[in-house]
C-alpha positions, 0 to 999 in steps of 0.5 A: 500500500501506498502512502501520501504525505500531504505537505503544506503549499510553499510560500511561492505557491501560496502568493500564485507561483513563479509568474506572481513572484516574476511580477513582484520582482519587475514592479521591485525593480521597476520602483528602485529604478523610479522611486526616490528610495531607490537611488542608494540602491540602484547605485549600489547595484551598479556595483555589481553586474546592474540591475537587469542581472539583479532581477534575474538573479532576485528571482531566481534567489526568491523562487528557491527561498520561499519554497519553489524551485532553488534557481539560484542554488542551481545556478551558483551551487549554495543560497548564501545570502550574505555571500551574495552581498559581502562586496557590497556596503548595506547601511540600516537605511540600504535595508530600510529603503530595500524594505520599504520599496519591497511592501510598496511592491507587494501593495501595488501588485495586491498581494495580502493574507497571512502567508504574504505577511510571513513572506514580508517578515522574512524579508525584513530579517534577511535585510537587516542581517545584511547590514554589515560593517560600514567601517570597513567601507570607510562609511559612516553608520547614519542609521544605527538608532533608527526606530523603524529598523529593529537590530535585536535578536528576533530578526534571525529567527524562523524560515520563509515557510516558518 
């Protein structure tokens, strides 16, 4: 006799699979490309391999991290989101704008209900892991006490499926 195991729909699957997170990744980056909120970004991009090779590769990460196929882990062999990012300087306000432009994204292509706030507290604790130390940039920390960017233990815990 055969046995079936009923697992839970993934993240991806729950906001309406890969053509969804293809629209939320366009409207993402069509808004750091136009908002004022983006210019930090879009620059920092620029340090990278731009922004069209980032909104491949921001689908490909998402797909993989909210429980669909790993295109990213295909492509590169690991997720490793802090490697993705270590040659680029990330400030409390870089992951504040990120986070900011993100829910505006998700607002304007009206996602909503439970799994999309589980999916925006996820995004928030890999943002703000991601801010890492600016002095070694030579840059300064102007968002260290921001109240909006919470720095305390919480932001590392749970999975984007958790």
């Amino acid at each position: 006799m055969r046995t079936i195991v009923a697992t839970a729909p993934s993240l991806l699957d729950q906001i309406g699979g890969e053509p969804t997170l293809r629209r939320l990744v366009t409207r993402f980056y069509d808004l750091i490309e136009t908002d004022p909120r983006g210019a930090r970004l879009l620059k920092l991009h620029f340090r990278g391999h731009g922004v069209a090779h980032a909104r491949e590769e921001q689908f490909n990460f998402l797909s993989g991290f909210l429980g669909g196929r790993r295109y990213y882990l295909e492509k590169h062999g690991h997720m490793d989101v802090r490697h993705m990012h270590a040659h680029v300087p990330i400030s409390a306000d870089d992951a504040a704008d990120w986070l900011a432009l993100m829910n505006r994204a998700i607002d304007d292509i009206e996602l909503s209900g439970l799994h999309v706030d589980k999916m925006r507290a996820a995004f928030r604790r890999v943002a703000l892991i991601l801010v890492n130390d600016l002095d070694e940039w030579g840059i300064p920390k102007s968002a260290a006490d921001r109240p909006d960017i919470s720095t305390g233990p919480e932001r590392l815990s749970g999975p984007a499926n958790g």
